[in-house]
C-alpha positions in Angstrom: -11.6 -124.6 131.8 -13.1 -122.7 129.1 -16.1 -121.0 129.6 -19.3 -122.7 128.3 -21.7 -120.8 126.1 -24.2 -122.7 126.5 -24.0 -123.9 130.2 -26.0 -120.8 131.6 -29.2 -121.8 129.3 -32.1 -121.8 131.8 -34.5 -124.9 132.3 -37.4 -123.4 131.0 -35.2 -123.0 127.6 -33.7 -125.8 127.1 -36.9 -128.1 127.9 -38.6 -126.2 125.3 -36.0 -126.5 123.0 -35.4 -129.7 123.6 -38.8 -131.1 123.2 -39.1 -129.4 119.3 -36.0 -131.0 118.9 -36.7 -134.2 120.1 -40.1 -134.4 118.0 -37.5 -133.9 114.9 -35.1 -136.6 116.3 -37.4 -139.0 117.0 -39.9 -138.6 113.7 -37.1 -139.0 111.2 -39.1 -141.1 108.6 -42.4 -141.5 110.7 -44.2 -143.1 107.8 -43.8 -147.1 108.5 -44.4 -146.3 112.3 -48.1 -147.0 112.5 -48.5 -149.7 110.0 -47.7 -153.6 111.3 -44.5 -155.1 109.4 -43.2 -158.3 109.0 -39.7 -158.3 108.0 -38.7 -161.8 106.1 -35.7 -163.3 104.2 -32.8 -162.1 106.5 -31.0 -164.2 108.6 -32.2 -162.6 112.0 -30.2 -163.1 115.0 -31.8 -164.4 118.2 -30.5 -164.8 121.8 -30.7 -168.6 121.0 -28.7 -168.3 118.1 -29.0 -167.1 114.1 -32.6 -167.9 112.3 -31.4 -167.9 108.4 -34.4 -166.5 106.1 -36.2 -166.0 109.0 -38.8 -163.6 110.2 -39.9 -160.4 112.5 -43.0 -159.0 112.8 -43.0 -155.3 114.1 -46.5 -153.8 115.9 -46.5 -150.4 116.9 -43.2 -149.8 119.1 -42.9 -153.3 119.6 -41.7 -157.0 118.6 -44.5 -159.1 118.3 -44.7 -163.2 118.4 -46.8 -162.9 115.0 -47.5 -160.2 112.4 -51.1 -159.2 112.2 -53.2 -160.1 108.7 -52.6 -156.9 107.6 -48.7 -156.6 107.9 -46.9 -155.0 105.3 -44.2 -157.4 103.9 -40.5 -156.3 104.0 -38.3 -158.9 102.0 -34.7 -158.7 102.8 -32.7 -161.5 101.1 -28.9 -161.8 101.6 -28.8 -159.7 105.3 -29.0 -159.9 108.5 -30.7 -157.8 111.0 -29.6 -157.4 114.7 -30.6 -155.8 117.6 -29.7 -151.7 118.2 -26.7 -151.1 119.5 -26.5 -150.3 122.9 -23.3 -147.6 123.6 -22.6 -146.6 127.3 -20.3 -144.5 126.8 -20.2 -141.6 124.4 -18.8 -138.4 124.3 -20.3 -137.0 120.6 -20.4 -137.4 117.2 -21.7 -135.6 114.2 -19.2 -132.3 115.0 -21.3 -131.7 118.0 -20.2 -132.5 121.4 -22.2 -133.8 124.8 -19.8 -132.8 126.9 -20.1 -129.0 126.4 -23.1 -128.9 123.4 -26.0 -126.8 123.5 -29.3 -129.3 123.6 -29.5 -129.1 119.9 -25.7 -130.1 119.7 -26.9 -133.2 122.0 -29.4 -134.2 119.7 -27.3 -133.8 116.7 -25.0 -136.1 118.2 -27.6 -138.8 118.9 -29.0 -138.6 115.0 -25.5 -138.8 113.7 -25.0 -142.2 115.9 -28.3 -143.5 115.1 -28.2 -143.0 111.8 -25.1 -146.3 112.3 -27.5 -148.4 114.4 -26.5 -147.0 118.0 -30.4 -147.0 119.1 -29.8 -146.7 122.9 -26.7 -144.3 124.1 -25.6 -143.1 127.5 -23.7 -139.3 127.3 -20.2 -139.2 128.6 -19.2 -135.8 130.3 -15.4 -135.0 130.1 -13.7 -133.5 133.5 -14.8 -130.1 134.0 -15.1 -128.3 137.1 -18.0 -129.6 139.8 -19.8 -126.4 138.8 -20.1 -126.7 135.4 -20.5 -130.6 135.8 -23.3 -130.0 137.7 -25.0 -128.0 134.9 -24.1 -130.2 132.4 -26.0 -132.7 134.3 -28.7 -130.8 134.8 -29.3 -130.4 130.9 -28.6 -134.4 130.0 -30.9 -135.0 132.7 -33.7 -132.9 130.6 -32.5 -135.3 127.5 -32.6 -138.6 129.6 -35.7 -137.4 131.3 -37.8 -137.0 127.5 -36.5 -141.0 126.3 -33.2 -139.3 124.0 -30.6 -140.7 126.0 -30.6 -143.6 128.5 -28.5 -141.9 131.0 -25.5 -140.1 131.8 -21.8 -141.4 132.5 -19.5 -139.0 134.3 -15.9 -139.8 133.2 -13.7 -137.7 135.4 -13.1 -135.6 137.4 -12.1 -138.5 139.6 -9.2 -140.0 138.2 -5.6 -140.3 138.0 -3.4 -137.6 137.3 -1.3 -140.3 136.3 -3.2 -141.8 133.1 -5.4 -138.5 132.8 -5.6 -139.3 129.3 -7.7 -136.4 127.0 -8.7 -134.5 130.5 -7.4 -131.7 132.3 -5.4 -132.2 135.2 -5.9 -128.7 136.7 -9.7 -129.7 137.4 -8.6 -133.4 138.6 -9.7 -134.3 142.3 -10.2 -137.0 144.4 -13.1 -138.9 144.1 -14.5 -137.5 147.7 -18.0 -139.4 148.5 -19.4 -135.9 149.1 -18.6 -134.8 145.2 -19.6 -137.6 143.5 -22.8 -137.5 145.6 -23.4 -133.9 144.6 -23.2 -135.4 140.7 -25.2 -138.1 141.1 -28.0 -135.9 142.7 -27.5 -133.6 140.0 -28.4 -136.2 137.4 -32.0 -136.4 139.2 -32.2 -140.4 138.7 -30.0 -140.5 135.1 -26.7 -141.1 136.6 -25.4 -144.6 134.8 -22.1 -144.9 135.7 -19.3 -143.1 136.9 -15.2 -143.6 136.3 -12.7 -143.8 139.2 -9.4 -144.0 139.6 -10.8 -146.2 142.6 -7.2 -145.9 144.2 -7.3 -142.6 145.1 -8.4 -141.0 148.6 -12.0 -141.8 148.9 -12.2 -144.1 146.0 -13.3 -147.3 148.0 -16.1 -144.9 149.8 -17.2 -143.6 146.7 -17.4 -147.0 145.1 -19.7 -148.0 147.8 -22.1 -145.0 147.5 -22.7 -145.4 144.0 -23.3 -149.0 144.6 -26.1 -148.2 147.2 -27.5 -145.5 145.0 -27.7 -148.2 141.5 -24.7 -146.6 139.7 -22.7 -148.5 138.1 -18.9 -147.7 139.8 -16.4 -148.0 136.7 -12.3 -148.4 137.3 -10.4 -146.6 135.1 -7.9 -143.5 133.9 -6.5 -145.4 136.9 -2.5 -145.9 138.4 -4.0 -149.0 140.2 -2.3 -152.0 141.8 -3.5 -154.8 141.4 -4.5 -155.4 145.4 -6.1 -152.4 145.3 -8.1 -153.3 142.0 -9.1 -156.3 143.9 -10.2 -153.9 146.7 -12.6 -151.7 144.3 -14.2 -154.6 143.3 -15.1 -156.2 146.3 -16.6 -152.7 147.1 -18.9 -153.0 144.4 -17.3 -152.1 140.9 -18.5 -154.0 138.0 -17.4 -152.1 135.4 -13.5 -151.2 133.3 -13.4 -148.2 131.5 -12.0 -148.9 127.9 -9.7 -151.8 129.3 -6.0 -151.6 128.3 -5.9 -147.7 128.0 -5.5 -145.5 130.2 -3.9 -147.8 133.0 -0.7 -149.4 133.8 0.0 -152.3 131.2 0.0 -156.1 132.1 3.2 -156.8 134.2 4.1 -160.4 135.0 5.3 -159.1 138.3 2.9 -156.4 138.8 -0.2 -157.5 137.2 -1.5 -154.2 137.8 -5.2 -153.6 137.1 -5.8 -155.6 133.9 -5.1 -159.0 135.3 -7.8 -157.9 138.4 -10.4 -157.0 136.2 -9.7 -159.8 133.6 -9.9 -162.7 135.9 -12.8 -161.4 138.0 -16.3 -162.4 136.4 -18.4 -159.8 138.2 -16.9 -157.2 135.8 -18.0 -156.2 132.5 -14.9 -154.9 129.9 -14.7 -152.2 127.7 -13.3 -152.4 124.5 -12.4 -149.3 122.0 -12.4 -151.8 118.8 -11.4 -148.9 116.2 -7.9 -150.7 115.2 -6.3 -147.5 116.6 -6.7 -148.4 120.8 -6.4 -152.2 120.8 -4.2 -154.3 118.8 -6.1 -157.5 117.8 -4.1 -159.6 120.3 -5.8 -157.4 123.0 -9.4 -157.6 122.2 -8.8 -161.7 122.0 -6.8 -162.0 124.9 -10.2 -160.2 126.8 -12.8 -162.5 125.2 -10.8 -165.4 125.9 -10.8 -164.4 129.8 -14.1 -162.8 130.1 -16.0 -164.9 127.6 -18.4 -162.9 125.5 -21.6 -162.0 128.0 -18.8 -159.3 129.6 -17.3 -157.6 126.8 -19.2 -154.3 126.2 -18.1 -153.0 122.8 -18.3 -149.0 123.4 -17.4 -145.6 120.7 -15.7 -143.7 123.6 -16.8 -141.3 120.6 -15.8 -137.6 120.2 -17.5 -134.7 117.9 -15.4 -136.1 115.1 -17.6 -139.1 115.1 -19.4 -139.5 111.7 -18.0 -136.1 110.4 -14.7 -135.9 109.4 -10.9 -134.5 110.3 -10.4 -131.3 111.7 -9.7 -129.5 114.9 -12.2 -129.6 117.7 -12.6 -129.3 121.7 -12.7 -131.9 124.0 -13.7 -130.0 127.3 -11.2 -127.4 127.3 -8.2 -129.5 125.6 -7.8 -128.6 121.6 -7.9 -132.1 119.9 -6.7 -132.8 116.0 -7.9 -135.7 114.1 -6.4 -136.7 111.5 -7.2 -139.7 109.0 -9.8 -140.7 111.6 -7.8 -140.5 114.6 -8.3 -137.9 117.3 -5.3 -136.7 119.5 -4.7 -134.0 121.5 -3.2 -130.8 120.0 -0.8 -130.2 122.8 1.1 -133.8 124.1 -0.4 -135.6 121.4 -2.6 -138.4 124.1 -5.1 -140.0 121.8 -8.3 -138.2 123.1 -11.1 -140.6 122.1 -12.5 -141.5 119.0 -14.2 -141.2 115.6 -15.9 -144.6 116.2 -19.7 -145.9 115.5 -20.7 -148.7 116.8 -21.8 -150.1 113.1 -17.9 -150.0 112.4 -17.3 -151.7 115.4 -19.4 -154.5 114.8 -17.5 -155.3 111.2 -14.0 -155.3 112.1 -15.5 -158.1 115.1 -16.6 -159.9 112.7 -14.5 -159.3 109.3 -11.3 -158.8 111.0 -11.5 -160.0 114.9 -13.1 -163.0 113.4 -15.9 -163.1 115.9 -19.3 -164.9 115.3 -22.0 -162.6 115.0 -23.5 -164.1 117.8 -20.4 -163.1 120.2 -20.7 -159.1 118.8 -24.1 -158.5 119.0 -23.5 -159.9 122.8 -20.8 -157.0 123.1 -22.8 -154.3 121.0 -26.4 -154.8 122.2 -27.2 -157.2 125.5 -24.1 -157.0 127.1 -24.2 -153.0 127.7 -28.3 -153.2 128.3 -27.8 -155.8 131.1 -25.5 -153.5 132.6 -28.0 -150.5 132.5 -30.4 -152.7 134.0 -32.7 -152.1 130.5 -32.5 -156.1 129.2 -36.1 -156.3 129.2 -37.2 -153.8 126.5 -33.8 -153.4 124.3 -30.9 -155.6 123.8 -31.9 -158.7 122.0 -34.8 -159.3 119.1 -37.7 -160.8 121.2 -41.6 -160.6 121.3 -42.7 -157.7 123.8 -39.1 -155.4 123.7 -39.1 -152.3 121.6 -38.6 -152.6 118.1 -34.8 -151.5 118.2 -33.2 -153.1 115.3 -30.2 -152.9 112.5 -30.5 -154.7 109.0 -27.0 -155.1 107.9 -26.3 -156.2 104.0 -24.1 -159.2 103.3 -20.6 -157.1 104.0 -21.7 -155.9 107.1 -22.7 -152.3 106.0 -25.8 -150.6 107.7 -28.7 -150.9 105.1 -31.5 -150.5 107.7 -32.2 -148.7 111.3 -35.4 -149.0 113.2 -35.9 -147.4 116.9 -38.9 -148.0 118.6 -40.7 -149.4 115.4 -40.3 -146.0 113.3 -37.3 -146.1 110.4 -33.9 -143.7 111.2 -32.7 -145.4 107.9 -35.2 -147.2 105.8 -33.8 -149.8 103.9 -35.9 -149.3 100.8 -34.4 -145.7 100.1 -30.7 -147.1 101.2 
């Protein structure tokens, strides 16, 4: 792997720099944040269904029942506003990468995806070796520890050399309880999830040690059958990594993984809806089996993310995207994406032909259930944080709120 220039920065650093960062991330436009609002005229979208021309009030960090006397009226005829988008599972975005960034590249990553209404993200490491893995946890852990990230997800080393995807498979190794014990302990409590190719020697153990430590045990980059799918999740796995890609497809005499974790309701999906890694068909064929509570829309996101083609590094694989798509440089394996969440949510709706209802499920309470956060994100109800997307009447992002302060204010938009 090549070598990290920024993996040696020492704690002391990068906590420092992190927190002057962080007070720049977080105070973007700072100047509604301490006055109450009530937000009126958009159709706002509830857990119990779509309120047309109805109304928010915002206190503080919070949603409130009722807007105080003094609230400052927003009036925002003709859109809708949603809850934050909740993505678990992120590798960059903004031409800066999580998986090998310097703290400030972290944070320009999270900016870039909040700016298109992703309010809550989990960082996605690439395989590396344990070494450097370990650092890189130790850093996200800094970032998860001050409120910028809601965890980490370690995709890989653990997975099939088989469907390796965008990762090296000189650093590929079993998933061997011991290793992915030494990465959840380097996490210090931030560890969200972790993808297995759950077949492998030591998968089954490994599934069951995350499941006893609260991490969420993910199948995927996997050559699984579907008996041995079966197997993972009776052990404790609730979770398939971008569902369709990078495992074996649907066979009608060896149903492989897709059928297992299709049919099974104790597992959440992932779906990659970009247009490039599902073909419509796909993404209704999963919400027909799963219904819409387990479908978790996710970016799987790259540096490329909200910036534009070019070459870049995934890890230590060179990785060209071109016209929006990201491949790798050498065997040409689509290596991620240049997805936000905020494009995800209209092609559910304009093209998928979901309601809105069934994508702000995927894009918001389906992936904060899973991270165990329902009861402050996820949905637009008195008490959670003020997380919240206004979208205009085509589906664009006019408006982002996190924890009641404006990212994008829909005034200046």
């Amino acid at each position: 792997m090549a070598a990290d220039p920024h993996g040696a920065r020492g704690p002391v650093e990068s906590a420092a720099t992190a927190a002057r960062a962080r007070q720049a991330t977080t105070h973007e436009h700072p100047a509604t944040a301490s006055t109450p609002l009530l937000i009126t005229g958009a159709d706002v979208v509830l857990p119990t269904g779509t309120v047309e021309k109805g109304e928010l009030a915002v206190e503080g960090t919070r949603i409130t029942a009722r807007a105080p006397e003094n609230a400052r009226v927003l009036d925002l005829p003709g859109c809708h506003v949603v809850p934050g988008f909740v993505d678990i599972h992120n590798h960059g975005g903004g031409g800066a990468s999580f998986t090998s960034g310097s703290v400030e590249d972290v944070l320009t990553g999270i900016r870039t995806h909040r700016r298109h209404g992703t309010t809550t993200l989990v960082a996605s490491t690439v395989t590396g070796d344990m070494d450097f893995l370990v650092r890189r946890a130790g850093l996200l852990s800094e970032l998860a520890e001050q409120g910028d990230i809601a965890g980490i997800h370690f995709e890989g080393p653990f997975i099939s050399p088989c469907r390796k995807g965008a990762h090296s498979e000189e650093l590929l190794r079993d998933p061997d309880p011991s290793d992915v014990r030494k990465l959840v302990d380097a996490a210090r409590g931030h560890a969200r999830m972790v993808t297995l190719a759950t077949e492998l020697p030591g998968g089954i153990d490994s599934v069951r040690l995350l499941a006893e430590h609260g991490v969420i045990a993910a199948i995927g980059h996997t050559d699984a059958t579907y008996e041995q799918t079966v197997e993972a999740i009776d052990a404790g796995a609730t979770v398939a990594t971008h569902l369709f890609n990078a495992m074996p497809v649907l066979g009608h005499r060896a149903p492989g993984p897709i059928a297992a974790l299709l049919e099974d309701e104790r597992v959440t999906v992932e779906l990659i809806n970009d247009g490039t890694h599902l073909h419509p068909a796909a993404l209704e064929l999963a919400f027909h089996h799963k219904g819409a509570d387990r479908v978790a829309f996710i970016t799987d996101a790259m540096d490329a993310a909200g910036f534009g083609d070019g070459r870049y590094m995934l890890g230590p694989l060179e990785v060209e995207v071109a016209d929006g798509v990201a491949r790798l440089v050498e065997g040409g394996s689509i290596a991620g994406s240049t997805l936000t969440l905020d494009r995800a949510f209209r092609r559910a709706v304009t093209v998928d032909r979901l309601t809105v209802g069934d994508a702000v499920a995927a894009l918001s309470a389906n992936p904060a259930r899973l991270l165990g956060l329902y009861d402050s994100i996820g949905s637009l109800e008195p008490g959670k944080y003020a997380d919240l997307v206004v979208l205009d009447a085509e589906f664009g992002v006019k408006g982002v709120m996190r924890r009641g302060e404006w990212v994008v204010d829909p005034q200046l938009g």
